[in-house]
C-alpha positions as CSV (number, residue, x, y, z in Angstrom):
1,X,-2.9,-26.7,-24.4
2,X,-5.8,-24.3,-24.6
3,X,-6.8,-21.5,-22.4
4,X,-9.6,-19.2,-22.5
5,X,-8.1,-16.9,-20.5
6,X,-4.3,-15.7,-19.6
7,X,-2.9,-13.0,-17.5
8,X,1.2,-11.8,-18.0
9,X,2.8,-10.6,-14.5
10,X,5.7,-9.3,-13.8
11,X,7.2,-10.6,-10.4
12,X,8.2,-7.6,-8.5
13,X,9.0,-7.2,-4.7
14,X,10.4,-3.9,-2.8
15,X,12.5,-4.5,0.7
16,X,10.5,-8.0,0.5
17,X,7.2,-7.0,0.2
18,X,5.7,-8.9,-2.6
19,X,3.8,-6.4,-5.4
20,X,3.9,-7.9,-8.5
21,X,2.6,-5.9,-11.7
22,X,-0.4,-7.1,-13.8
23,X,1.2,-6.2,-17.7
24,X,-1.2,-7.7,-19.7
25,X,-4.2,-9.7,-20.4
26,X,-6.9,-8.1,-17.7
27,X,-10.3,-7.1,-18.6
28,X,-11.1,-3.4,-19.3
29,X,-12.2,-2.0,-16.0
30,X,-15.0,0.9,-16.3
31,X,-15.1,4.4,-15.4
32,X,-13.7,7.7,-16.3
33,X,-11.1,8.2,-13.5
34,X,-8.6,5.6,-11.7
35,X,-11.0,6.4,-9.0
36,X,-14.2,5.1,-10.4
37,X,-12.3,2.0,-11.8
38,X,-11.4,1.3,-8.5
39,X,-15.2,1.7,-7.1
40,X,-15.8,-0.3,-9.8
41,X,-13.6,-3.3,-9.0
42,X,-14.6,-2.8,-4.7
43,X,-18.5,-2.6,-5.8
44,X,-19.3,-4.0,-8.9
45,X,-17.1,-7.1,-10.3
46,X,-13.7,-7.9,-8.0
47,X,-13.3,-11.3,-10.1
48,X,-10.4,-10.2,-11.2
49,X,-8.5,-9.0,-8.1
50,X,-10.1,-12.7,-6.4
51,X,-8.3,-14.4,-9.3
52,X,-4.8,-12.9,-9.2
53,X,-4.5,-12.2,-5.1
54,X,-6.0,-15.9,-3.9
55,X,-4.7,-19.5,-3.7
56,X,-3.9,-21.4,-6.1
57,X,-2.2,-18.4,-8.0
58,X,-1.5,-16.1,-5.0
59,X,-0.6,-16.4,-0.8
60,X,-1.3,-13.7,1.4
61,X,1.8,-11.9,1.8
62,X,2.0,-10.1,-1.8
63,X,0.1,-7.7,-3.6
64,X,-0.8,-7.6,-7.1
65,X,-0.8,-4.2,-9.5
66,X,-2.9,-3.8,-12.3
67,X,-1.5,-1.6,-14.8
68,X,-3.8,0.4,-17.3
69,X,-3.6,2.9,-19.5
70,X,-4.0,6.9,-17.3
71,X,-7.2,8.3,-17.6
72,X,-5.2,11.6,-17.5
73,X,-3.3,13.5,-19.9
74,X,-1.0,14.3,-17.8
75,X,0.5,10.6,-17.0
76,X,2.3,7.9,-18.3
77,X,1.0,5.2,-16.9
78,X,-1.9,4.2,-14.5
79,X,-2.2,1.5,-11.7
80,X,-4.5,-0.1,-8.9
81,X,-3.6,-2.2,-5.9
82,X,-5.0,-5.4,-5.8
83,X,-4.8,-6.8,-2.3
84,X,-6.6,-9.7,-0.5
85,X,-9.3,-7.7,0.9
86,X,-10.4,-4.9,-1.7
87,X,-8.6,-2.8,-4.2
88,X,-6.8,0.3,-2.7
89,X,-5.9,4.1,-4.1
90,X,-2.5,3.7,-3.1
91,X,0.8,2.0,-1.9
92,X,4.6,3.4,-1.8
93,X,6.1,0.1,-1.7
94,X,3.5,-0.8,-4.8
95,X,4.4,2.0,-6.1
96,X,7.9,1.9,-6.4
97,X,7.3,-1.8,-7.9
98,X,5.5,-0.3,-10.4
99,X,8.1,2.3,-11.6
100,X,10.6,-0.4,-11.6
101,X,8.7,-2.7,-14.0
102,X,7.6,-0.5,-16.4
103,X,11.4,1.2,-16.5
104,X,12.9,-2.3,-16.6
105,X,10.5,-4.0,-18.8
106,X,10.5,-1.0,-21.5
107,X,7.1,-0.4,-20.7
108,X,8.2,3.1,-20.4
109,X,10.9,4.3,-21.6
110,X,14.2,4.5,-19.2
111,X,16.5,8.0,-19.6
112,X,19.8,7.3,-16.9
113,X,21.0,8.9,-14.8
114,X,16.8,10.1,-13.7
115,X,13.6,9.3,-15.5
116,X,10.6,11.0,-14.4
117,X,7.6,8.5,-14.3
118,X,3.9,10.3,-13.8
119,X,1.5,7.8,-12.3
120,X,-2.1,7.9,-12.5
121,X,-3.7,6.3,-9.3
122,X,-6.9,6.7,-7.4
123,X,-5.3,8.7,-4.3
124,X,-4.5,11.2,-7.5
125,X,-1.0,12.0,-9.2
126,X,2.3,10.6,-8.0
127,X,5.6,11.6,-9.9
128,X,8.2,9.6,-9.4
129,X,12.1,9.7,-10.2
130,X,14.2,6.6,-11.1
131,X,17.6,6.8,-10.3
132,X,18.7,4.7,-12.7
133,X,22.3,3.1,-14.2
134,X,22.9,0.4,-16.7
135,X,19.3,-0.5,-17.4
136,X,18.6,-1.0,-13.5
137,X,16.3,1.4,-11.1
138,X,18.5,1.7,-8.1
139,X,16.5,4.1,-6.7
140,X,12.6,5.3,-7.1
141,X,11.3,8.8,-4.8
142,X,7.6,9.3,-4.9
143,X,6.3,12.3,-4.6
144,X,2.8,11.2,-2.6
145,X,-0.2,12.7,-2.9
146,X,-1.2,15.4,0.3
147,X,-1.3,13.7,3.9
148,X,-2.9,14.7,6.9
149,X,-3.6,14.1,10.7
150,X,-7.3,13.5,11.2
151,X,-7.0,12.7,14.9
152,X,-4.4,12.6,17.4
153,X,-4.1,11.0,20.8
154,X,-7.3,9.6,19.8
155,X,-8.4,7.1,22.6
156,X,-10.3,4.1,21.9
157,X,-11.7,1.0,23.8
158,X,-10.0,-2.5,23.8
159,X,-11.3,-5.2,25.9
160,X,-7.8,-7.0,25.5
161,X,-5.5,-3.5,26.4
162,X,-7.9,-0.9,27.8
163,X,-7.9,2.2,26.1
164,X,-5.0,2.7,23.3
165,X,-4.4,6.0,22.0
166,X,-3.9,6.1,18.4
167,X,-3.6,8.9,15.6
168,X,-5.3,8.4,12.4
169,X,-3.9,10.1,9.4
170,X,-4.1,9.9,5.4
171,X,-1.1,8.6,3.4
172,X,-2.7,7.8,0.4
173,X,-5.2,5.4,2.5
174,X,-6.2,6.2,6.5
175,X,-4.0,4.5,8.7
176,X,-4.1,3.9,12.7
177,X,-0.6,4.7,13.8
178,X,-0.2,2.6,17.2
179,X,2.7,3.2,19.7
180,X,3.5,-0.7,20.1
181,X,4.0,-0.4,23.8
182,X,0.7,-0.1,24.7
183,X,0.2,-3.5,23.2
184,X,2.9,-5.0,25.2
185,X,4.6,-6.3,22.2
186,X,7.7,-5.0,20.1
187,X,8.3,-4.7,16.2
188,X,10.6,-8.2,15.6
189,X,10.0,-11.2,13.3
190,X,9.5,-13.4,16.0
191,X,6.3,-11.2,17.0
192,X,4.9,-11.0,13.2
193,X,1.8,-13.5,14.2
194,X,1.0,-11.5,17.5
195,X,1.2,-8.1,15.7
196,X,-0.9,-9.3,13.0
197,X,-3.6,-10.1,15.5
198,X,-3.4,-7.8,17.3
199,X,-3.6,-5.3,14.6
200,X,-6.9,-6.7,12.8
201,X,-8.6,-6.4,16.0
202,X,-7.8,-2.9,16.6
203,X,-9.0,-2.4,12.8
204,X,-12.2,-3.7,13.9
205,X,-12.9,-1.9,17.1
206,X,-11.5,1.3,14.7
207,X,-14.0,0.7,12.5
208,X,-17.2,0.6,15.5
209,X,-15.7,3.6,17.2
210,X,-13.9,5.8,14.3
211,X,-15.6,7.2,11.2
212,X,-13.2,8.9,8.5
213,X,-14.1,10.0,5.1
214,X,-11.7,11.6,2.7
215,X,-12.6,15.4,1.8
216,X,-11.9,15.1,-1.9
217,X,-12.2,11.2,-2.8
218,X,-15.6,9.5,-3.3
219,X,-15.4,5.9,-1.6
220,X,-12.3,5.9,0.8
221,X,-14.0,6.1,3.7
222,X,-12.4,3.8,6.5
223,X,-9.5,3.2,8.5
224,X,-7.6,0.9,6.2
225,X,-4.7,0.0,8.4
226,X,-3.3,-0.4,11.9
227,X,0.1,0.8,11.9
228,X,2.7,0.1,14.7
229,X,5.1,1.7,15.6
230,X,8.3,2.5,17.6
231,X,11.4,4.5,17.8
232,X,15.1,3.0,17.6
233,X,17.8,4.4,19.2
234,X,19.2,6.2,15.8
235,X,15.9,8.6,15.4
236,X,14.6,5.8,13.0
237,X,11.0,5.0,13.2
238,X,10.4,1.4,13.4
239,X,7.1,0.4,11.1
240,X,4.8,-2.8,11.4
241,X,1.8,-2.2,9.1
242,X,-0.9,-5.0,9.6
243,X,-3.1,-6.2,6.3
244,X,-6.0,-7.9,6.5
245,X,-7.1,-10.7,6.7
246,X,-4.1,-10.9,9.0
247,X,-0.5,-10.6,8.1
248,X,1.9,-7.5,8.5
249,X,3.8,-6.0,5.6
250,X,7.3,-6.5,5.0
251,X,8.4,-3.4,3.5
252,X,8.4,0.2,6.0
253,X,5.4,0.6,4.0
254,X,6.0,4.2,2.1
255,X,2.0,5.4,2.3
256,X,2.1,4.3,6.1
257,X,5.3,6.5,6.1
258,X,3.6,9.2,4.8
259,X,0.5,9.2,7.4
260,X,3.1,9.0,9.9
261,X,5.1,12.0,8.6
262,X,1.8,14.0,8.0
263,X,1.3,12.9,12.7
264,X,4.7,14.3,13.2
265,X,3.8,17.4,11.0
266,X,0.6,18.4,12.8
267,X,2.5,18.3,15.7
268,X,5.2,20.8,15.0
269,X,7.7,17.2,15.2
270,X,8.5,17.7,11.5
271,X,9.0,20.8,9.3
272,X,9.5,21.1,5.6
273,X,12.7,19.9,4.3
274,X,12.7,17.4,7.6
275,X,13.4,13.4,6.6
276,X,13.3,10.2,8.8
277,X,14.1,7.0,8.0
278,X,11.4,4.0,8.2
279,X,12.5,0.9,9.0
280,X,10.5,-2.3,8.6
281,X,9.8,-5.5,10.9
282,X,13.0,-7.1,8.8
283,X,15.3,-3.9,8.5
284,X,14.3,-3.0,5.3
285,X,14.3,1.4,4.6
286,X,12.3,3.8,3.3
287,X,13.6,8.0,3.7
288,X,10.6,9.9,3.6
289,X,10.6,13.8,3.5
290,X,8.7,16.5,4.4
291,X,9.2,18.5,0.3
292,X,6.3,20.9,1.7
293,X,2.8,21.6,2.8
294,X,-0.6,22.4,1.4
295,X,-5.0,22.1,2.3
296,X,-7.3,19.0,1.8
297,X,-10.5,20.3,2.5
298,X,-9.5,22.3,5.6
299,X,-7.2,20.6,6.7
300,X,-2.9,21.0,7.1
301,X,-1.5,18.7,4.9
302,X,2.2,17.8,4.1
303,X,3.7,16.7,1.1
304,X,5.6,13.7,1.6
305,X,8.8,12.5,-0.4
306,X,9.2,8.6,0.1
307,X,12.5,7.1,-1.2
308,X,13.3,3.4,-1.6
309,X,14.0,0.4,-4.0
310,X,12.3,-2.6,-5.8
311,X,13.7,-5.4,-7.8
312,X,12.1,-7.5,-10.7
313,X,12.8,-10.9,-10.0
314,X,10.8,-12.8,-13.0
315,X,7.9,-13.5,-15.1
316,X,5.1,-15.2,-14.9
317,X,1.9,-16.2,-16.8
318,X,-1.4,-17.4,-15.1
319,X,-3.6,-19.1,-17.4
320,X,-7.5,-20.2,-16.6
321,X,-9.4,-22.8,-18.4
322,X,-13.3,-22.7,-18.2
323,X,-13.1,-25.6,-16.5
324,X,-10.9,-24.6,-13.6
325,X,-12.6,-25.8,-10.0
326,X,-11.4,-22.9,-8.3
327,X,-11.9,-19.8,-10.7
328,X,-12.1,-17.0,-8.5
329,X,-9.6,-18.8,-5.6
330,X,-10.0,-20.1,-2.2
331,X,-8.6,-18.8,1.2
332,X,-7.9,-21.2,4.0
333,X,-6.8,-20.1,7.3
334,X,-4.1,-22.5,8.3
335,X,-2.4,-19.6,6.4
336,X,-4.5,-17.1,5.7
337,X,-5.3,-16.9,9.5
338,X,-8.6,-17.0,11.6
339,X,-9.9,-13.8,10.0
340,X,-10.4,-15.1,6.8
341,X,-14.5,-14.2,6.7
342,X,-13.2,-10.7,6.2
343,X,-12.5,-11.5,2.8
344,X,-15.9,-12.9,2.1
């Protein structure tokens, strides 16, 4: 068989959110910083991210990593998220993914019982420490870039719920952290299609009545995602982060963690050396902590800890021809939902 074109993944996921990890075989992406290779990918040339996150090779509940070399002296590896809509600066569960596959694979070499791992992302720097035993990461901790609350109590219009507060803070993307009550809905599997709905249309009236722009990073600039949540009766924050073009994320989602740590933080909730645990739509944890506090362009920030666990699962290789009908995917919305022009 010949192929013009092959890509090598390794098939990751972390509390059952798919994030696989793009190894080899991707085009060099321009730009001097993580940062401008991801502008580059969201404004210039996505083909690649179309090709790896759409059908036939993808479905919409996973996430694809690419891996490239830091643009930064002082990292040891640098990645992108790939999701269906655009490439993002940043993702905990990705994150930890990541770590795991490059410690597992020998991509980078594993010291037990702790190896340090230095990322190079768009959001900025993320060190990360593998707990690690017999050639296995049983643990990753990310240190995340500086979060913050950009509003709080923020009300907004809905013709479907009348107003809904929200409060939009910076985890390594924006998020809208929604109290789930005031949809009339609660975070279980059996809800999963309603949440996702529901959440993609609060991201679009976000986006009409909500502008954010990050103080120090050129291009992220919108609400990314609608984050639901609640509170369980052992202090645990239940999570239900909704992706576009309509699905909600499987893992407690460690940047969504983040932006809610940074809410609790500007409200005196949280102080440093605080932790609570996150806990996803299918019980899956995340601990993140409060390891201390600094500015963003005026603003309080908190430095966030997040703490969970991925596990490679195989290997895969995609291979294109030149005469493949569908090079860049398709997206149909018996499964990719009724918001598929988003991706468009």
């Amino acid at each position: 068989m010949r192929f013009e074109k092959s890509l090598d993944l390794l098939l990751v996921h972390c509390q059952g959110e798919v994030g696989h990890v793009l190894t080899g075989g991707a085009p060099q992406i321009p730009g001097s910083t993580m940062l401008d290779k991801m502008n580059h990918i969201n404004a210039v040339d996505d083909s690649l991210r179309r090709i790896v996150t759409r059908e036939p090779r993808a479905n919409v509940a996973m996430s694809v990593n690419l891996l490239v070399a830091p643009t930064r002296a002082d990292a040891d590896a640098g990645f992108i998220v790939l999701q269906a809509d655009k490439a993002h600066p940043m993702s905990g569960s990705n994150c930890i993914c990541v770590v795991t596959a490059i410690l597992e694979s020998g991509c980078v070499a594993m010291h037990e019982p702790e190896t340090v791992v230095r990322l190079d992302t768009p959001a900025g720097l993320i060190v990360a420490r593998a707990r690690c035993d017999n050639g296995r990461c049983l643990s990753v901790s990310l240190d995340n870039v500086p979060s913050f609350a950009e509003l709080l109590d923020h009300a907004i219009d809905t013709p479907q719920w009348g107003k809904i507060k929200v409060d939009v803070a910076f985890g390594g993307v924006y998020y809208a952290l929604v109290d789930v009550g005031q949809i009339g809905l609660s975070i279980k599997p059996s809800n999963a299609r309603g949440l996702a709905e529901a959440g993609i249309e609060l991201k679009r009236l976000l986006a009409e009545q909500v502008t954010v722009s990050h103080p120090t990073l050129s291009g992220v600039d919108e609400i990314a995602y609608v984050m639901f949540r609640d509170h369980e009766p052992d202090g645990a924050v239940r999570t239900c982060t909704t992706l576009p073009p309509g699905r909600v994320d499987r893992s407690p989602c460690g940047t969504g963690s983040s932006a809610n740590l940074a809410a609790l933080f500007a409200r005196g909730l949280v102080k440093v050396g605080d932790a609570r645990i996150s806990r996803s739509i299918i019980g899956g944890e995340f601990t993140a902590e409060a390891i201390g506090e600094a500015e963003i362009g005026g603003r309080k920030a908190v430095l966030p800890r997040v703490t969970g666990r991925g596990y490679v699962f195989g290997r895969s290789e995609l291979r294109i021809a030149h005469d493949e009908p569908f090079p860049v995917g398709f997206v149909l919305s018996d499964t990719w939902g009724p918001q598929v022009d988003l991706l468009t």
